[in-house]
C-alpha positions in Angstrom: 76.8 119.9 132.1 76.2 122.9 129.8 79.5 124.0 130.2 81.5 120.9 129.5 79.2 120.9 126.1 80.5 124.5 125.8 84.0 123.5 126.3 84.1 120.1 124.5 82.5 122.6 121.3 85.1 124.9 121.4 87.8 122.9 121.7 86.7 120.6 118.7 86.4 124.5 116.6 89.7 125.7 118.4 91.8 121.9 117.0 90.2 122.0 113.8 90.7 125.8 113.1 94.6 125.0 114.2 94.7 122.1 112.0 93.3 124.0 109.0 96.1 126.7 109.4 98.9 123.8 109.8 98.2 122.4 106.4 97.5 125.6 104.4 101.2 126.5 105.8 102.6 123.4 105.5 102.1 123.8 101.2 105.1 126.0 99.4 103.3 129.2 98.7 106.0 129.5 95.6 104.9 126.5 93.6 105.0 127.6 90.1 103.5 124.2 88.3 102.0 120.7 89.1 102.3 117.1 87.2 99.2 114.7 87.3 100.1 111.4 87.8 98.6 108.1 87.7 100.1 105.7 90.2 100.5 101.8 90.5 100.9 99.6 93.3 102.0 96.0 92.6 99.9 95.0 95.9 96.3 96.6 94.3 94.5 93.8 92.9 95.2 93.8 89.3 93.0 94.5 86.4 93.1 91.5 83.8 92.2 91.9 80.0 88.5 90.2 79.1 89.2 87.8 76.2 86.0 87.5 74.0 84.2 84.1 75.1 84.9 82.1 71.8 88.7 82.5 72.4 90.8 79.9 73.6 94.8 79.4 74.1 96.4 76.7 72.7 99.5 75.8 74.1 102.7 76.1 72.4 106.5 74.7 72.5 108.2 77.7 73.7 111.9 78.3 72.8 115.0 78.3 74.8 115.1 82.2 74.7 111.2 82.6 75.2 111.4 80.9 78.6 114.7 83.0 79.7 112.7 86.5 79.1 110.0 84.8 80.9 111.9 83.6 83.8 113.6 87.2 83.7 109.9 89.2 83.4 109.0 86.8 86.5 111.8 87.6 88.4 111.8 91.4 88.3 107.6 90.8 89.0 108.2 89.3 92.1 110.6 91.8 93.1 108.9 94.6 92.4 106.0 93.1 94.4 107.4 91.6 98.0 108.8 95.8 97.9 105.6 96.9 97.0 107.1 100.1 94.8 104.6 102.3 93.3 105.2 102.6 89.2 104.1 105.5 87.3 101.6 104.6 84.7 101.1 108.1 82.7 100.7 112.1 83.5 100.5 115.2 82.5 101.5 118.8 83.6 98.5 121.0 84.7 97.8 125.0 83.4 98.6 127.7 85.4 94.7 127.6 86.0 94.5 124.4 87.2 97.2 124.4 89.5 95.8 127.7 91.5 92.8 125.8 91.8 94.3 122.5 92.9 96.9 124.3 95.3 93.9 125.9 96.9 91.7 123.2 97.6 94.1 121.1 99.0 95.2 123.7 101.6 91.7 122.9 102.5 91.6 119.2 103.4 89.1 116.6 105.7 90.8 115.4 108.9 91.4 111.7 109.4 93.6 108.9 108.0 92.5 105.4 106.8 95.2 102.1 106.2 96.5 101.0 103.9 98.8 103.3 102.7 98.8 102.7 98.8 98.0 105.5 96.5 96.8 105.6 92.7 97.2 109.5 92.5 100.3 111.7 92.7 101.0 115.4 92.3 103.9 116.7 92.0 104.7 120.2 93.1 107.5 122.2 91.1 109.1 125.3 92.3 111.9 126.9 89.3 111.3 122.8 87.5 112.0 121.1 90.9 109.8 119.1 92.6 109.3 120.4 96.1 106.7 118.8 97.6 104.7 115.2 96.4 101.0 114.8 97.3 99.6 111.6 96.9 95.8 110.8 96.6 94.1 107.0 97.0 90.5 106.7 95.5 90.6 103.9 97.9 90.7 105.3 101.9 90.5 109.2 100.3 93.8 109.1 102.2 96.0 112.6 101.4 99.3 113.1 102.3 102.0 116.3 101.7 105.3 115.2 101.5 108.6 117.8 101.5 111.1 116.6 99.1 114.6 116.7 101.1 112.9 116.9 104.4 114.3 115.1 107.5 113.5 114.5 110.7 115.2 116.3 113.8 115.2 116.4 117.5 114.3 119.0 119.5 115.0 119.8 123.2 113.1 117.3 124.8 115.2 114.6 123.0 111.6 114.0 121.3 111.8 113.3 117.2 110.2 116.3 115.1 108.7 115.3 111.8 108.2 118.7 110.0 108.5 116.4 106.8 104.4 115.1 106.3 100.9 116.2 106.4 98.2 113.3 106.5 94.6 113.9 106.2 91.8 113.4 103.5 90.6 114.7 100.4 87.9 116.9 101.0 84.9 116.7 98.5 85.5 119.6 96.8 89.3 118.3 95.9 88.0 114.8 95.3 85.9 116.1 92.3 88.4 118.2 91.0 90.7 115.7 90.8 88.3 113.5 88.9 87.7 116.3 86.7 91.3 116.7 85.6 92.2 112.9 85.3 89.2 112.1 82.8 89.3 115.7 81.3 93.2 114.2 80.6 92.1 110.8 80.1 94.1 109.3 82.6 91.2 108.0 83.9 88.4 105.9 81.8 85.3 107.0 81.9 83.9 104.5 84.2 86.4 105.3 86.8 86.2 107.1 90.5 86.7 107.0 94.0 85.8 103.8 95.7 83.0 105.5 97.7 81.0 106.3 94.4 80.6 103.1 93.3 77.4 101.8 93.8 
């Protein structure tokens, strides 16, 4: 019994320590500048305006090119929504300071992955002003994932598919208040904003 404990404890160290030295090689050691970005997804519930209580919307004849632009702005909505595409919202590009800092802690991330896949946080990596890698953050799940721009798939011997082209894990504390840091330090974030897990 004591040495199937033994073994199940070193095994556990030996994946861990391999999976810790995957991801700090899997990030471009060159990267020379990151962008902060704020990300949408249509399929996040959506944030409505509070209109003060006394307010109230009388209707109105609307003209022929009023309910064209309407139809139109309803049309693309929809679209946008049944293919669920992220929209950029607002960013900024981080000091040489704050990118050392961020490229570090995310070589050092928790293991795990949660669904759904949206994200409301995006870094992009530069190398000589172009992007190489995308890291995308959700405040949601805590979800991380390390994408190589250009990558593609490929077989290997075994006929099996290789996919050298993502990392998945989680932010790790550490990242997660960093990140929080920059975005209201930036004010990409309110004030009143953070990861789902810190509302109380």
């Amino acid at each position: 019994m004591k040495k199937y404990l033994i073994f199940i404890i070193l095994f556990t160290c030996y994946n861990a320590f391999s999976q810790q030295f995957k991801s700090t090689k899997f990030i471009d050691s060159d990267v020379d500048s990151i962008r902060l970005i704020t990300v949408y997804y249509p399929s996040m519930d959506e944030i409505h305006e509070l209109k003060p209580r006394n307010t109230i919307d009388f209707p109105r004849i609307l003209s022929d090119e009023e309910i064209k632009k309407q139809k139109a702005i309803s049309q693309e909505d929809s679209i946008v929504k049944s293919q669920n595409i992220p929209k950029k919202i607002d960013s900024c590009k981080l000091s040489n300071l704050e990118t050392r800092k961020v490229l570090n802690l995310i070589k050092k991330p928790n293991y795990g992955h949660a669904l759904p896949g949206e994200y409301d946080i995006q870094l992009d990596l530069y190398k000589n002003n172009k992007v190489v890698q995308i890291v995308t953050i959700s405040s949601q799940t805590k979800n991380l994932v390390i994408k190589k721009a250009g990558c593609k798939t490929h077989i290997d011997e075994d006929g099996q598919e290789i996919d050298p082209c993502f990392f998945r894990g989680m932010v790790s504390e550490n990242l997660k208040k960093y990140i929080v840091s920059l975005l209201k330090s930036k004010k990409l974030w309110n004030k009143e904003q953070q990861f789902m897990e810190d509302y109380k």
